[in-house]
NUDOZA-602059 format. One record per atom (N, C-alpha, C): residue in three letters; x, y, z. Coordinates in steps of 0.1 Angstrom, whole numbers, plus 5000, padded with zeros to 4 digits. Each point is the difference from the previous one (the first is absolute). Layout:
BEGIN
ALAXYZ/...
//
This chain:
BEGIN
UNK089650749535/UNK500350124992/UNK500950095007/UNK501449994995/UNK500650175002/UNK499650145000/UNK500150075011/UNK499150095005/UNK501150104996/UNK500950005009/UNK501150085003/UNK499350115012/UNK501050135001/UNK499450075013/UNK498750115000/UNK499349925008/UNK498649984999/UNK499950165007/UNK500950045010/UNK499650165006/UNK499950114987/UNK500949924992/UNK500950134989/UNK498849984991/UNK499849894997/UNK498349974988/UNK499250075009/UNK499550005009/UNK498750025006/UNK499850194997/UNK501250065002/UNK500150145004/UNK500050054982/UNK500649904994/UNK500150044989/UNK498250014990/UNK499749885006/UNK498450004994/UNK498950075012/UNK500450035009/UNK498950105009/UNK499149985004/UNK500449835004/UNK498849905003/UNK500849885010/UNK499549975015/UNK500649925009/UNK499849864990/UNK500349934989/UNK499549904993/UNK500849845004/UNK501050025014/UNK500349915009/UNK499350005013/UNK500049855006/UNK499750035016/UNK500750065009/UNK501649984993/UNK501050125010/UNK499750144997/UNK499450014990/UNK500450164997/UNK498650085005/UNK499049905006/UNK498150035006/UNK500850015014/UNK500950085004/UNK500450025017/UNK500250175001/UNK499749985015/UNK500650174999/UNK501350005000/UNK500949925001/UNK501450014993/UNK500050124987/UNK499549884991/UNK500150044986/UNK499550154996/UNK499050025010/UNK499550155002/UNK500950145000/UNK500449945014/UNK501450075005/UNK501050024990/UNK500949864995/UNK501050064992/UNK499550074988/UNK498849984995/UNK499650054985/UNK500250145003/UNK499350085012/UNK500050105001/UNK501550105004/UNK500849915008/UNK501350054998/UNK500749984989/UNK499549964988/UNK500849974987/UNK499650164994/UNK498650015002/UNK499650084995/UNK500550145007/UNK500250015008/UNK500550145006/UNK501350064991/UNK500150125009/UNK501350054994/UNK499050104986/UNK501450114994/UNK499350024991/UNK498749914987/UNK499250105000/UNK498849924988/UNK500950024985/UNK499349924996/UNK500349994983/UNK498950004997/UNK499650054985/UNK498750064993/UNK499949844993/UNK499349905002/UNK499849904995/UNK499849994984/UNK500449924991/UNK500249974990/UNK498549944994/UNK499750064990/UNK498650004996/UNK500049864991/UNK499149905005/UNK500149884994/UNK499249974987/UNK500049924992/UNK499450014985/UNK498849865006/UNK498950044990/UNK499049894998/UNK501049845006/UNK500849984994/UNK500249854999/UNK501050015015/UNK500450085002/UNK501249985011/UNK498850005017/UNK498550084999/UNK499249945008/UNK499549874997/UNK500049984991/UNK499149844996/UNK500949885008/UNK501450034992/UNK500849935007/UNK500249935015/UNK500050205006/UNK500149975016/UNK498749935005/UNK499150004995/UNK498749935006/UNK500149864995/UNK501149954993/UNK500149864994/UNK500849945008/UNK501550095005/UNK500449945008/UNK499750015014/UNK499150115006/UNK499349975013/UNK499149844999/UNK498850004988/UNK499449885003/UNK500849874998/UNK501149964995/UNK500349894999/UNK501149945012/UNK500850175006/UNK500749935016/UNK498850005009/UNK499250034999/UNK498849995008/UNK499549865003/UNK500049954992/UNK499949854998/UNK501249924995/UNK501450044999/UNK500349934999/UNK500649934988/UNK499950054992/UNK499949924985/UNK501150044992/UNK500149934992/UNK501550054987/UNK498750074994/UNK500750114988/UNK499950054989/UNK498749934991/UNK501149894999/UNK499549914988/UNK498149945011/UNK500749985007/UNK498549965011/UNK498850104999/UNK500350085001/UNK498950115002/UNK499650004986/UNK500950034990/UNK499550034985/UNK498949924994/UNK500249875007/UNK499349874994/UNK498649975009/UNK500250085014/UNK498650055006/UNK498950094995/UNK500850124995/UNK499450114989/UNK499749954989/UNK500449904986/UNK499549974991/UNK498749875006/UNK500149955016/UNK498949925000/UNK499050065005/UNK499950145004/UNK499250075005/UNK499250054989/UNK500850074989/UNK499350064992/UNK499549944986/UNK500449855003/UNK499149964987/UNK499149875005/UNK499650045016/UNK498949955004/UNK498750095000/UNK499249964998/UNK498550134998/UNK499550055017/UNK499650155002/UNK500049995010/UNK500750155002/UNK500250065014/UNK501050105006/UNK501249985001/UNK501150044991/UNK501549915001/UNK500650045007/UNK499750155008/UNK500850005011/UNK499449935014/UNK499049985004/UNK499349925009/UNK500949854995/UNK499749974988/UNK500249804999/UNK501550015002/UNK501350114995/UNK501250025006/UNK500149945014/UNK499650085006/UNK499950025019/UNK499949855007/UNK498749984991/UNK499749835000/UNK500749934999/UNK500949984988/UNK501049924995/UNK500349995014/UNK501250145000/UNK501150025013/UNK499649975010/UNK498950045005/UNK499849935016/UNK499649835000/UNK499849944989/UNK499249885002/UNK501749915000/UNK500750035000/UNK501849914999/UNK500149935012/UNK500449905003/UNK499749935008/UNK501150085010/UNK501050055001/UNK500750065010/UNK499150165002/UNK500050024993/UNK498950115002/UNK498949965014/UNK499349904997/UNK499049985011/UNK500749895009/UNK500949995002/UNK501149995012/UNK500050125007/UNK500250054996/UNK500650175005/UNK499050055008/UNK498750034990/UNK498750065006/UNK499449915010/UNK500049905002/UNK499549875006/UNK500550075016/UNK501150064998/UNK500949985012/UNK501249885003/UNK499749924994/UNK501149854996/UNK501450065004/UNK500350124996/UNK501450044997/UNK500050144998/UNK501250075007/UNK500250125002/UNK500350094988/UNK501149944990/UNK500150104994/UNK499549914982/UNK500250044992/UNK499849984988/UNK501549874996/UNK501250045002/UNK500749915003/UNK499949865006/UNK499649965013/UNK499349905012/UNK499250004990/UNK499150014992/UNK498849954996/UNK500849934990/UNK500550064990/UNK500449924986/UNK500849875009/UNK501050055009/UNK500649875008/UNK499149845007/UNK499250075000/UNK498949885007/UNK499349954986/UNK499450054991/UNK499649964990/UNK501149874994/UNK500950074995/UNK500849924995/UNK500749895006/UNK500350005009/UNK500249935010/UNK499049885008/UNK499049974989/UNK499149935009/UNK499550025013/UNK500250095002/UNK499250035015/UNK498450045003/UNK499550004990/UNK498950064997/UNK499249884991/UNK498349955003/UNK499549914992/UNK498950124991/UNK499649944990/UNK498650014993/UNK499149925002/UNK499250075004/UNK499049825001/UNK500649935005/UNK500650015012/UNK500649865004/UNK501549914987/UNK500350114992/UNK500749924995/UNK501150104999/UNK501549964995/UNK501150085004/UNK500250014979/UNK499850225005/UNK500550044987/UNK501250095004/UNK501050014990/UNK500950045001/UNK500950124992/UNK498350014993/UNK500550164989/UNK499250155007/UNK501250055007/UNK499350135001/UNK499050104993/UNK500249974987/UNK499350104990/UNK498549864997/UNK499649905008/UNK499149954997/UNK498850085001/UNK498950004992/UNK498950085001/UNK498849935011/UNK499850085014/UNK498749895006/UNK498950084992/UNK498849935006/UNK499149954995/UNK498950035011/UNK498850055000/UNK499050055010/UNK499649885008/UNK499849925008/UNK500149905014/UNK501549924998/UNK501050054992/UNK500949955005/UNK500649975015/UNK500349905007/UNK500350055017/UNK501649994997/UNK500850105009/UNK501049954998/UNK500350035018/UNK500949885003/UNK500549935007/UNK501550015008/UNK500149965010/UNK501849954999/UNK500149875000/UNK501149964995/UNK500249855004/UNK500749925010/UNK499149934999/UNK500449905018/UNK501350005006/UNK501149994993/UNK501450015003/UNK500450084999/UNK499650184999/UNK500750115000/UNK499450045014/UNK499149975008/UNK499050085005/UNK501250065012/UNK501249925002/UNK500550055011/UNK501650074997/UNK499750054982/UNK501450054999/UNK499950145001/UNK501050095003/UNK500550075006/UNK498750184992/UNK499749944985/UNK499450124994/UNK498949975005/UNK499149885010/UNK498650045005/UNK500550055015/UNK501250015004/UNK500150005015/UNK498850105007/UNK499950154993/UNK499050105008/UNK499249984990/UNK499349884993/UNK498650034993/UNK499150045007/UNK499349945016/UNK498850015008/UNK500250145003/UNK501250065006/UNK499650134998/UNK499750094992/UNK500849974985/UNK499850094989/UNK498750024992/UNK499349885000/UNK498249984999/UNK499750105005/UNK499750025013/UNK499750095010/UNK499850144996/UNK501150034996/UNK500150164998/UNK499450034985/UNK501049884988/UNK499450044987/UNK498750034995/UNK500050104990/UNK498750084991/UNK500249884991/UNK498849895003/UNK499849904983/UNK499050074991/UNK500549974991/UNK498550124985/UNK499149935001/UNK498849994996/UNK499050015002/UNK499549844990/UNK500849984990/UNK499849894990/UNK500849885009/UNK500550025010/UNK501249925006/UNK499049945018/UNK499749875001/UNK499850005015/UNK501049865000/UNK499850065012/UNK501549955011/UNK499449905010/UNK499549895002/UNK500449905010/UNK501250045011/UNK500150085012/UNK501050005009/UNK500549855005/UNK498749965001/UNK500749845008/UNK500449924990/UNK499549954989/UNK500349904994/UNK501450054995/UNK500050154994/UNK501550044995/UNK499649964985/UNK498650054993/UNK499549974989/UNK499550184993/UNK500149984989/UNK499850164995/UNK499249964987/UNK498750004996/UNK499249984993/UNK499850154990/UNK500449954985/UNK499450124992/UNK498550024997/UNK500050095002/UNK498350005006/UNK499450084991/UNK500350084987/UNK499750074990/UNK501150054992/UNK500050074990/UNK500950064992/UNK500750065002/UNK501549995003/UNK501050065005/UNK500050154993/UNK499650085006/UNK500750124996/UNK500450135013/UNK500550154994/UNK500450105008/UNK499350114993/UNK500050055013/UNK499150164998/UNK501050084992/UNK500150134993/UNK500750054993/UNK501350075012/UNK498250025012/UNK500750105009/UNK501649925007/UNK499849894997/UNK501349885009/UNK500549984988/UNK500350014991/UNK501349974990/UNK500750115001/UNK501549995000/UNK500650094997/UNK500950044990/UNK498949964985/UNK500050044988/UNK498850054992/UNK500750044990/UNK499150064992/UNK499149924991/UNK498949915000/UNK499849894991/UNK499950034986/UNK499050124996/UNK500050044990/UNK501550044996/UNK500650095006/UNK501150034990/UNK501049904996/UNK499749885010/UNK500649884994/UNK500149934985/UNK498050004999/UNK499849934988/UNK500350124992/UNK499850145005/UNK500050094988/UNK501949994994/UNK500949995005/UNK501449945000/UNK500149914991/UNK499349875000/UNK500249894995/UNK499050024982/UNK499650085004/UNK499150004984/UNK500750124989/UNK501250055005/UNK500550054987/UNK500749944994/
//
């Protein structure tokens, strides 16, 4: 997916919604963008917040337009909390739990290993990022990636990484077992879930 410049989106939506833009770099320049005389900010309408919390959640993960849209109509015409089964959707993507696994640093490396065969299911080689796992899914690397250059600092990166709670990690085998229902706290999204769906329902 064409991103374009991710500092200029990030500042613009008021949300770090890249791994480059989660640095105190991004900190720093936002705040010298912001200096200088103030301007009295421009009062936004119902739909122009709905919006910005549509396009925070979907570079958040990653997704076209069209991708997210079709996550929202599967959310909300399943029975149930639709912003909770949203969250679900999005975290349960097979590069998604690359990401959180630790597999891979940024959201990018993840979709790349996905697709790329570098990553098993079950011991078997899937190759759609947007694949949905499944609660004991294990996912894996495969035999013949183990020494290319995106696991080079995996043993260290285990180490340090925060796995969620639905996610356990095998360090040695280099196995990452879904262990319950993928989801995020409200407090760790950096959107607005409701104003999402409330966006999508007019």
């Amino acid at each position: 997916m064409k991103i374009g410049p991710k500092y200029k989106i990030a500042r613009r939506l008021g949300a770090p919604v890249f791994e480059k833009t989660q640095t105190q770099k991004f900190v720093l320049r936002s705040e010298q963008k912001g200096g200088g005389k103030s301007r009295k900010p421009r009062a936004q309408s119902d739909y122009g917040l709905g919006m910005i919390e549509k396009q925070k959640a979907r570079y958040s993960y990653g997704v076209t337009s069209k991708q997210f849209s079709n996550y929202v109509t599967k959310a909300t015409e399943k029975k149930g909390n639709s912003g909770e089964i949203l969250v679900n959707l999005l975290e349960s993507r097979f590069d998604n739990v690359a990401l959180r696994s630790g597999f891979a640093t940024t959201r990018q490396a993840a979709r790349q290993m996905t697709s790329h065969g570098h990553l098993l299911i079950n011991g078997k080689i899937v190759t759609i990022p947007s694949y949905q796992v499944k609660v004991g899914d294990i996912i894996s690397m495969r035999e013949g990636s183990k020494k290319k250059a995106i696991f080079r600092d995996l043993d260290e990166r285990i180490k340090t990484i925060k796995i969620p709670a639905w996610i356990k990690l095998d360090a040695e085998k280099k196995e990452a077992r879904v262990d319950g229902m993928p989801y995020m706290a409200a407090t760790e999204l950096m959107f607005n879930v409701g104003a999402v769906l409330e966006f999508y329902s007019r």
